[in-house]
The first five atom37 places (N, CA, C, CB, O) and aatype in JSON, in Angstrom:
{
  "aatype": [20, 20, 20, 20, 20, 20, 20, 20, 20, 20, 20, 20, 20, 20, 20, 20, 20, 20, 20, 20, 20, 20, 20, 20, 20, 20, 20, 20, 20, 20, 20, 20, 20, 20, 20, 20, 20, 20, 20, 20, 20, 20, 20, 20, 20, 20, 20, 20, 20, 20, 20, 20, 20, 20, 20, 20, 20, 20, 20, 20, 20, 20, 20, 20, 20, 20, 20, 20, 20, 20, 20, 20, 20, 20, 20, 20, 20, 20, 20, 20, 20, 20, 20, 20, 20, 20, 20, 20, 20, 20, 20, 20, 20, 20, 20, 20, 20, 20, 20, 20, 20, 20, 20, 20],
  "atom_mask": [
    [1, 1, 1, 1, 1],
    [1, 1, 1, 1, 1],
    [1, 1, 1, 1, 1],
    [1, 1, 1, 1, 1],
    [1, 1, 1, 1, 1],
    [1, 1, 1, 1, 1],
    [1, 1, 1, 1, 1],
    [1, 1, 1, 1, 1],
    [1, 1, 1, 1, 1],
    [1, 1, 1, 1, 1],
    [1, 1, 1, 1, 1],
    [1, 1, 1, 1, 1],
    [1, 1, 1, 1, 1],
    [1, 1, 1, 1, 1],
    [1, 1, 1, 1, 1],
    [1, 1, 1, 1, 1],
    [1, 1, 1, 1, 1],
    [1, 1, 1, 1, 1],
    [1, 1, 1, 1, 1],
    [1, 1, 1, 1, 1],
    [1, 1, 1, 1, 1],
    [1, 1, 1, 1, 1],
    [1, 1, 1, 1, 1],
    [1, 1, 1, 1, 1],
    [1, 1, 1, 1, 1],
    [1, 1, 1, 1, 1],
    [1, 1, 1, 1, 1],
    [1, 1, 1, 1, 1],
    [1, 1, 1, 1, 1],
    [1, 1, 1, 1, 1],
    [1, 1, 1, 1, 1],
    [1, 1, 1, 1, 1],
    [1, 1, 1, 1, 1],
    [1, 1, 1, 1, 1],
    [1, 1, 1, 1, 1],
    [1, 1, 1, 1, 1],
    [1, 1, 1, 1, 1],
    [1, 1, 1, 1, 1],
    [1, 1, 1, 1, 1],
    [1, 1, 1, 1, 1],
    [1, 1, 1, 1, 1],
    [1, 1, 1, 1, 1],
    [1, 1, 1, 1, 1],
    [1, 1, 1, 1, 1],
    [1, 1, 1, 1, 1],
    [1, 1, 1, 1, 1],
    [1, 1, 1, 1, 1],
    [1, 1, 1, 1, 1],
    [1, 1, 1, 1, 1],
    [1, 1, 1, 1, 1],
    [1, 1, 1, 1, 1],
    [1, 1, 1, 1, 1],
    [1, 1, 1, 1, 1],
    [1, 1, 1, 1, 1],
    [1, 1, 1, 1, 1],
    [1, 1, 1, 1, 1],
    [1, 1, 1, 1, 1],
    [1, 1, 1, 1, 1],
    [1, 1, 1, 1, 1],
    [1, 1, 1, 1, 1],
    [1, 1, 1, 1, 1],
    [1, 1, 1, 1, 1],
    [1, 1, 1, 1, 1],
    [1, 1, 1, 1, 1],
    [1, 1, 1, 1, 1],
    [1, 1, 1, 1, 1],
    [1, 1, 1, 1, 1],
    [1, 1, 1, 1, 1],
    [1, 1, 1, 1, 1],
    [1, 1, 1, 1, 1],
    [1, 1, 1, 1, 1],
    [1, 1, 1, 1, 1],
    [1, 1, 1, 1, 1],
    [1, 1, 1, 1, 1],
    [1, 1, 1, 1, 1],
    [1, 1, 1, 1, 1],
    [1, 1, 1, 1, 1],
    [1, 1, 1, 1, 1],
    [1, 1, 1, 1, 1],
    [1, 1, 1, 1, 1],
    [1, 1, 1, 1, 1],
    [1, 1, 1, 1, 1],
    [1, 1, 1, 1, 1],
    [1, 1, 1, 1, 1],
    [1, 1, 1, 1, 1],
    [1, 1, 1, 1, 1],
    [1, 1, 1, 1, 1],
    [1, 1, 1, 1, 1],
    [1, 1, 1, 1, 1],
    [1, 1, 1, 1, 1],
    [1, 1, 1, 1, 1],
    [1, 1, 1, 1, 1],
    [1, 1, 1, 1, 1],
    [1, 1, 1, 1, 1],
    [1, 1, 1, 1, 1],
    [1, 1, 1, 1, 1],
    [1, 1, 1, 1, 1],
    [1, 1, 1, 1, 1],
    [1, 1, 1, 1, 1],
    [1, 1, 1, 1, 1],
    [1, 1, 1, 1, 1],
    [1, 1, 1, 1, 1],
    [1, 1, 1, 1, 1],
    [1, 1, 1, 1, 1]
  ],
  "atom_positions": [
    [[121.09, 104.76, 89.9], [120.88, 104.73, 91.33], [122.04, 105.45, 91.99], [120.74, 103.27, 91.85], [123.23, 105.22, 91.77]],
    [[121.53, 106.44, 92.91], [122.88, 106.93, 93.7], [123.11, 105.98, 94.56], [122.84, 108.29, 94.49], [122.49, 104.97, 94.89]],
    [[124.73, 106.79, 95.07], [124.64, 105.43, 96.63], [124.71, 106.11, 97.63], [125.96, 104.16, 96.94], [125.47, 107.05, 97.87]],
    [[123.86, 105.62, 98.29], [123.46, 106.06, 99.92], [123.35, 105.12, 100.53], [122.24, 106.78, 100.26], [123.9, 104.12, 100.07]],
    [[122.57, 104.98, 101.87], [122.68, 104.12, 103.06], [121.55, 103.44, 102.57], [122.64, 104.74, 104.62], [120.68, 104.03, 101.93]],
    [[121.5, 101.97, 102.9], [120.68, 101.61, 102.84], [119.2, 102.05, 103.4], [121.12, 100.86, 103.02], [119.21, 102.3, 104.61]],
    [[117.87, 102.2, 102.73], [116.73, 103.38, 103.76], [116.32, 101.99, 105.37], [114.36, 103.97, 102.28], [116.22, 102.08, 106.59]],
    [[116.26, 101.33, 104.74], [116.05, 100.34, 105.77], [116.85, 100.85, 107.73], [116.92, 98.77, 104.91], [116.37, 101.25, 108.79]],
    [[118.35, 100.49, 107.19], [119.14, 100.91, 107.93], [119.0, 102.1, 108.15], [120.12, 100.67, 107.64], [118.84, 102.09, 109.37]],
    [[118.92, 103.39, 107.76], [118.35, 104.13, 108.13], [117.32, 104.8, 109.34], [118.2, 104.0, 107.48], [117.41, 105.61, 110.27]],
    [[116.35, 103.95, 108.73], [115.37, 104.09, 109.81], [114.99, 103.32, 110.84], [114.45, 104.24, 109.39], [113.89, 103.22, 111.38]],
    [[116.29, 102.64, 111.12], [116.55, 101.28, 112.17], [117.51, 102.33, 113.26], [117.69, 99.51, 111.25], [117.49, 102.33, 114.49]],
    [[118.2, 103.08, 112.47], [119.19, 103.73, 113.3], [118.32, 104.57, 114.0], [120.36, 104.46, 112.59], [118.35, 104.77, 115.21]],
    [[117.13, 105.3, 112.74], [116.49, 106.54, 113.63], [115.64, 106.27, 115.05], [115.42, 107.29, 112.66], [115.5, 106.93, 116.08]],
    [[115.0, 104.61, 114.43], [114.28, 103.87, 115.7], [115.3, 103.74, 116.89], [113.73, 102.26, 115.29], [114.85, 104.5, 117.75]],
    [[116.47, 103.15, 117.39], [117.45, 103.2, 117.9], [117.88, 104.3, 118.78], [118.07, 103.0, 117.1], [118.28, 104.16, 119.94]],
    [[117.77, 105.51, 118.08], [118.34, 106.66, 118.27], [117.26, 107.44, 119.33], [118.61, 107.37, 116.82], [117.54, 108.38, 120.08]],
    [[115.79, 106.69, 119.17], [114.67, 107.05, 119.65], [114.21, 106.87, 121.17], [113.9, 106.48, 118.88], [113.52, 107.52, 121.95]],
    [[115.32, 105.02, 121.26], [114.92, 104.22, 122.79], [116.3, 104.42, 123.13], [114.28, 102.36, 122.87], [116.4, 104.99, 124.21]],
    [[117.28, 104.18, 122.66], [118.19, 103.37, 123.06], [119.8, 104.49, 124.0], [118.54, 102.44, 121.43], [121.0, 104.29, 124.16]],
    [[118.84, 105.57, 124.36], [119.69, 106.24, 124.59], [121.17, 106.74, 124.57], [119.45, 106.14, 125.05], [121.59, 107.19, 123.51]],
    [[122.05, 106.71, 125.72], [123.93, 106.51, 125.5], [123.99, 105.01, 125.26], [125.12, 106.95, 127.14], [125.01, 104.52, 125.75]],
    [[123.11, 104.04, 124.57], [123.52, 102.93, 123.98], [123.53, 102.84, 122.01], [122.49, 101.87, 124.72], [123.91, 102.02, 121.17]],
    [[122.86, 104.29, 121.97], [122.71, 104.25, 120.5], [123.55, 104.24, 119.81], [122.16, 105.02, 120.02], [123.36, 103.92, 118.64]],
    [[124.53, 104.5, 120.16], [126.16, 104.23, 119.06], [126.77, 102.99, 118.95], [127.54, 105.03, 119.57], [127.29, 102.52, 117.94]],
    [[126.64, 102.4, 120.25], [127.42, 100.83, 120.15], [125.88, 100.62, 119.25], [127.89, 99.56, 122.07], [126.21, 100.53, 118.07]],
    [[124.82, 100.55, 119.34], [123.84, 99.48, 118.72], [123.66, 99.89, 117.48], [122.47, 99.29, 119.39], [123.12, 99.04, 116.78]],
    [[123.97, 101.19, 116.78], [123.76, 101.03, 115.3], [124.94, 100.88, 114.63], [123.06, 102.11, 114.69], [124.97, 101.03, 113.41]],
    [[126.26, 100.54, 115.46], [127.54, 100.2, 115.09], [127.46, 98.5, 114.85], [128.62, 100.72, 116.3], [128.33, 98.06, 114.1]],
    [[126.78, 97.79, 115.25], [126.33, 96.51, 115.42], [125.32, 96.2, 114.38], [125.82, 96.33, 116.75], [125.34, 95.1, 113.82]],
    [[124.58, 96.93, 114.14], [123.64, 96.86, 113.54], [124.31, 96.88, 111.95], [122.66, 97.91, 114.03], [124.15, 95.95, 111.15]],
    [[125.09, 98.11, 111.66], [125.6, 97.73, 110.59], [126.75, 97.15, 110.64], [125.65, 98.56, 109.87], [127.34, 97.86, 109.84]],
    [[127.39, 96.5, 110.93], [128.61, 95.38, 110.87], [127.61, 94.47, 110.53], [129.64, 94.97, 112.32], [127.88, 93.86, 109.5]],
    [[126.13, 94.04, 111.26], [125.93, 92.93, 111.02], [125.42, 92.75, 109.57], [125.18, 92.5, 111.99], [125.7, 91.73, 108.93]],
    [[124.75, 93.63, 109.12], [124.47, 93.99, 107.85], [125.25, 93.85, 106.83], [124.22, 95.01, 107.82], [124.82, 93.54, 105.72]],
    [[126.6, 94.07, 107.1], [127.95, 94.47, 106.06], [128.17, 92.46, 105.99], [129.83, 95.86, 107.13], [128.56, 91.98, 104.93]],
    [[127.87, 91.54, 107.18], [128.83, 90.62, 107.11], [127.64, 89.41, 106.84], [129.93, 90.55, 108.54], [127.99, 88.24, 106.86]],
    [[126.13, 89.79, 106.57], [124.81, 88.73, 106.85], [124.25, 88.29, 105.8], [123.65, 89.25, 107.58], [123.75, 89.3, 105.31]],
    [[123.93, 87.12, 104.93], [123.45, 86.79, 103.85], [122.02, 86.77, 104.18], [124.03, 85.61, 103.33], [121.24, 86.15, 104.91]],
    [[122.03, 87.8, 103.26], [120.47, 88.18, 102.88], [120.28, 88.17, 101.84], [119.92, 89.3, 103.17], [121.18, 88.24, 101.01]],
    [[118.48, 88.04, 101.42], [117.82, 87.79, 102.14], [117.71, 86.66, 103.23], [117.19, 87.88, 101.54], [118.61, 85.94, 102.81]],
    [[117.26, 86.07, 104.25], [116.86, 84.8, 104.77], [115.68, 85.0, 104.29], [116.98, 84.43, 106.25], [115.58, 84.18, 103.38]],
    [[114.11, 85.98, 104.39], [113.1, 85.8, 104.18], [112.67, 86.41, 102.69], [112.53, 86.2, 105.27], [112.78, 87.62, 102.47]],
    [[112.28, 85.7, 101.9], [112.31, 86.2, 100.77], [111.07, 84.62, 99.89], [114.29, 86.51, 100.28], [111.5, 83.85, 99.03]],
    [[109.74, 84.6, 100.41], [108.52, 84.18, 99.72], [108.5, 84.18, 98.19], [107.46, 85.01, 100.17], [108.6, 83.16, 97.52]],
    [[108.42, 84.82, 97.94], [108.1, 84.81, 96.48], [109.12, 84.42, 95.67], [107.7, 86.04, 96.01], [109.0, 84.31, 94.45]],
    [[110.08, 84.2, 96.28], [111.31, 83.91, 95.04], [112.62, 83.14, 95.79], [111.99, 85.63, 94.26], [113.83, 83.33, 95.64]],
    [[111.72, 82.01, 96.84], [112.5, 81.31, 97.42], [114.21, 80.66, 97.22], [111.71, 80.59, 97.45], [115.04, 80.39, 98.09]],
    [[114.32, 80.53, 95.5], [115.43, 79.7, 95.37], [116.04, 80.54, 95.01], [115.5, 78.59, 94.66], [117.09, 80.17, 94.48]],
    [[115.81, 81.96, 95.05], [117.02, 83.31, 94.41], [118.2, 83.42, 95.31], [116.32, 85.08, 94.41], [118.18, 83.16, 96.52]],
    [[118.91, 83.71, 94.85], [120.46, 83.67, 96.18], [120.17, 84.43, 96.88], [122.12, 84.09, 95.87], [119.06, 84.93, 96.71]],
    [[121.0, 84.9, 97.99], [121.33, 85.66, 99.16], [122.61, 85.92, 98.7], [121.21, 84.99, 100.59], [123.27, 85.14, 98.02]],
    [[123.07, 87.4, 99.18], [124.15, 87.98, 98.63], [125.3, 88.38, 100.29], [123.44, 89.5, 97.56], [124.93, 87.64, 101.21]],
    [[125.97, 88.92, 100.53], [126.44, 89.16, 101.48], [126.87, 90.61, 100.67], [127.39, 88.05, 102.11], [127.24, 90.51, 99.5]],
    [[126.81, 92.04, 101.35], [126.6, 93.61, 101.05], [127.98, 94.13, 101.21], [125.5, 94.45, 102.12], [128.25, 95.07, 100.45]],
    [[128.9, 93.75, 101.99], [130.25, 93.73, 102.63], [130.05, 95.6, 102.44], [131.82, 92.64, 101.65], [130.94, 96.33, 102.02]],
    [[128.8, 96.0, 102.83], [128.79, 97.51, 102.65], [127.44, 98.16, 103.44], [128.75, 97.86, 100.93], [126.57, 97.47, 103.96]],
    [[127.45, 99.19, 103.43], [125.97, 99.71, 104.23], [125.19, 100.37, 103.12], [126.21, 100.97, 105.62], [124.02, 100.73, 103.28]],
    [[126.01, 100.55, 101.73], [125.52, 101.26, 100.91], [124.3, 100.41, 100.1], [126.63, 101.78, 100.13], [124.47, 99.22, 99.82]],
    [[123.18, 101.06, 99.78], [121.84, 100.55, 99.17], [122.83, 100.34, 97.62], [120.15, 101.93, 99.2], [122.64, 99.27, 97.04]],
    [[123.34, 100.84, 97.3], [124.01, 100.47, 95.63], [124.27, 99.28, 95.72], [125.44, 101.21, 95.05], [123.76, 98.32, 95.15]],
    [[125.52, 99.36, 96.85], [126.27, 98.29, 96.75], [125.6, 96.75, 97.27], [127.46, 98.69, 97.5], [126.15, 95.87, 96.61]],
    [[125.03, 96.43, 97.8], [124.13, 95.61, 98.41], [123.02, 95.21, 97.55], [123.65, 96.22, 99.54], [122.62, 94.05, 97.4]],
    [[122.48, 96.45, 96.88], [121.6, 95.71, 95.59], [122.46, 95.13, 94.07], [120.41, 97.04, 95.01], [122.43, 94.03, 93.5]],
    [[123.22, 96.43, 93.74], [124.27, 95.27, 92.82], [124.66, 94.31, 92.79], [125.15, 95.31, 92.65], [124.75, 93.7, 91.72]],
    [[125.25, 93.55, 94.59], [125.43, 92.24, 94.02], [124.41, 91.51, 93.79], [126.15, 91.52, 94.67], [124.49, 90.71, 92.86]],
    [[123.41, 91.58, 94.45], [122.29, 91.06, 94.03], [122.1, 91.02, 92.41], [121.26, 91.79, 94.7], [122.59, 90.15, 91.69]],
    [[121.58, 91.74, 92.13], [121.03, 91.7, 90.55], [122.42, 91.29, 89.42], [120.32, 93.54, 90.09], [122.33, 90.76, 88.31]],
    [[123.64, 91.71, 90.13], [124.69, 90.79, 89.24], [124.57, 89.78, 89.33], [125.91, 90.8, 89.36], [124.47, 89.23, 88.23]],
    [[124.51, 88.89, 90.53], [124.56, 87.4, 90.82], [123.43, 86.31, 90.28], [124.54, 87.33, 92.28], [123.65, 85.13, 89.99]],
    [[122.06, 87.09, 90.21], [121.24, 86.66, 89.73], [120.74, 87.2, 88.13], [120.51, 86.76, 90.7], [119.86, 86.52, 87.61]],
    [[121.24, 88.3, 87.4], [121.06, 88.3, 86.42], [119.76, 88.88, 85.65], [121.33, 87.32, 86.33], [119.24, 88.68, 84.55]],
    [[119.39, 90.01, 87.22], [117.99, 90.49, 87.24], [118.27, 92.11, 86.72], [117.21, 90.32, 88.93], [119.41, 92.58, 86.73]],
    [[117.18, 92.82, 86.3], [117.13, 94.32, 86.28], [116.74, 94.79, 87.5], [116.24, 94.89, 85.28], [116.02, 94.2, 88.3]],
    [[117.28, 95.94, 87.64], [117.07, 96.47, 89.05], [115.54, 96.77, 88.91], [118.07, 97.89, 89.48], [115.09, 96.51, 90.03]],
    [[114.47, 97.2, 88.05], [113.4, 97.5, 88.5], [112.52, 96.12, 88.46], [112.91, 98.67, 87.75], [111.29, 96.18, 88.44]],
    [[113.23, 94.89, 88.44], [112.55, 93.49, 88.26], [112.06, 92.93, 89.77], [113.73, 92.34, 87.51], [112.62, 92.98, 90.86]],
    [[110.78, 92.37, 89.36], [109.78, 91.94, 90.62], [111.06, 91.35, 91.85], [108.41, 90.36, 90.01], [110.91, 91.43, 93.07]],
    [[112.05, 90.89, 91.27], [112.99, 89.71, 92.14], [113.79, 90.53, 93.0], [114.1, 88.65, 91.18], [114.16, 90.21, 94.12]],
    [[114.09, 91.87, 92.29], [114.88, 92.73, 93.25], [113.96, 93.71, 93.97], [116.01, 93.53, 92.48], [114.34, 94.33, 94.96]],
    [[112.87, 93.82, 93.51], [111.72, 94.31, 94.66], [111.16, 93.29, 96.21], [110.22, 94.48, 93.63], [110.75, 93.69, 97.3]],
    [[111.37, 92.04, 95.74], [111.22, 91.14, 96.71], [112.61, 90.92, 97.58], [110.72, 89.89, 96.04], [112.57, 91.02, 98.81]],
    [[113.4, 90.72, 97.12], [114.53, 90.65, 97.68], [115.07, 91.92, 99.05], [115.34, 90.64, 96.39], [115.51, 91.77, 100.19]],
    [[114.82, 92.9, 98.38], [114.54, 94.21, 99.0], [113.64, 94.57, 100.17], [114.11, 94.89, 98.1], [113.87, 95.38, 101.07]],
    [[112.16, 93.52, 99.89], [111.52, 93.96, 101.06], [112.24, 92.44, 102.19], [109.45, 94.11, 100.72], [112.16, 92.46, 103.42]],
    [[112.74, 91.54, 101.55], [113.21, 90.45, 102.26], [114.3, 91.27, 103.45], [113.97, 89.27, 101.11], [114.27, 91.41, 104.67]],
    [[115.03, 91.61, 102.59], [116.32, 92.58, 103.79], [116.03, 93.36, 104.79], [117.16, 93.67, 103.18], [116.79, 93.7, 105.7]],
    [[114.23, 93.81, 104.52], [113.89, 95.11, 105.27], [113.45, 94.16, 106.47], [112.61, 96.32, 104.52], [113.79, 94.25, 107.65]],
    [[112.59, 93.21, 105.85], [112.24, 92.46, 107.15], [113.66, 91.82, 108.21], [111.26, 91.08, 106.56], [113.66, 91.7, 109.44]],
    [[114.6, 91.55, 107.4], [115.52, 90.94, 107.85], [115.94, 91.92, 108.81], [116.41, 90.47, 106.91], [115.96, 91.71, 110.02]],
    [[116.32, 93.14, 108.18], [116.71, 94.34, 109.47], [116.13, 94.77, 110.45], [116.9, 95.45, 109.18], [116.68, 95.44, 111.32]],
    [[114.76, 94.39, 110.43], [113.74, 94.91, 111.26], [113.79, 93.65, 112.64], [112.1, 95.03, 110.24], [113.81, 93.94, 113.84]],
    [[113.8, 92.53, 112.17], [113.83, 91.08, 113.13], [115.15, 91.6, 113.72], [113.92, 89.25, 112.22], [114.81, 92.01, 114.83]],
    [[116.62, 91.83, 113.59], [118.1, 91.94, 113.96], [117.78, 93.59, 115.04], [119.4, 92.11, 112.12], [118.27, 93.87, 116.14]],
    [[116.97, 94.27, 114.34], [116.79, 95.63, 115.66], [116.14, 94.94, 116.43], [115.9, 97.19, 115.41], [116.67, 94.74, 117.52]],
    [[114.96, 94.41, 116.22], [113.76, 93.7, 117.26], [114.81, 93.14, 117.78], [112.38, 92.59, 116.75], [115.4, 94.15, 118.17]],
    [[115.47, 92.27, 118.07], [116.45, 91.15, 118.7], [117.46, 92.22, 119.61], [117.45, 90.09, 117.31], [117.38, 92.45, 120.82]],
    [[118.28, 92.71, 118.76], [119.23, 93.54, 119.72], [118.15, 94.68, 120.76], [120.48, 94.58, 118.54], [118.5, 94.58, 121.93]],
    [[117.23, 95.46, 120.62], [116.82, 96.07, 121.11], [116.39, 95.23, 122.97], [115.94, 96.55, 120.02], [116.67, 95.44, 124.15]],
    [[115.4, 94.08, 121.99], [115.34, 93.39, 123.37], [116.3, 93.07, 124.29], [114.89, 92.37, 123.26], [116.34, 93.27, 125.51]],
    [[117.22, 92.43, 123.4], [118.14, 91.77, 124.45], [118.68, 93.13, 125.48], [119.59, 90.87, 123.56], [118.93, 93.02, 126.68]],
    [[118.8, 94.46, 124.62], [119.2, 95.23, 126.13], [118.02, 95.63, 126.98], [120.02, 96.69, 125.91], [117.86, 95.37, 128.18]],
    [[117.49, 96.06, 126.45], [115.73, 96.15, 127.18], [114.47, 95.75, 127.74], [115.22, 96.39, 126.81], [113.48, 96.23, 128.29]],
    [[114.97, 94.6, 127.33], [113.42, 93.69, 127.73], [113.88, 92.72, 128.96], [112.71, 92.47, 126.17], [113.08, 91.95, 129.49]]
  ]
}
């Protein structure tokens, strides 16, 4: 796996970058701090009692490594595919939230 940005984050920034005009820098500066400092997953169905990791990074490597170290999974294993879409939702609810609170 290379390391890059997480795609999630990514395309949270590009959404951002889309509404949020001369606010788009403070809000995807926020966006990833909160990311770097948030145990995730919270939503994660299928594999309720798997840990939550904290990423202390924006990088997709680093954020899935601890994961699959902590739990003892292969990266192409169902648990780190779930876990994964758990974070996406997680990032998606934290834009929904900040977005409103300046906009709505």
């Amino acid at each position: 796996m290379e390391a890059s940005l997480c795609g999630t984050l990514a395309v949270a920034a590009g959404f951002i970058g889309l509404v949020a005009g001369d606010k788009q820098n403070a809000l995807v500066k926020e966006l990833f701090n909160w990311y770097k400092q948030a145990e995730l997953p919270v939503y994660n169905p299928e594999f309720p009692d798997h840990a939550v990791t904290v990423a202390d990074s924006t990088m997709c490597y680093d954020s899935v490594a601890k994961f699959i170290e902590t739990e003892g999974v292969a990266f192409g294993s169902p648990e780190r595919s779930s876990r994964c879409a758990g974070v996406a939702a997680e990032v998606v609810r934290k834009t929904a939230t900040m977005l409103n609170r300046e906009f709505a």
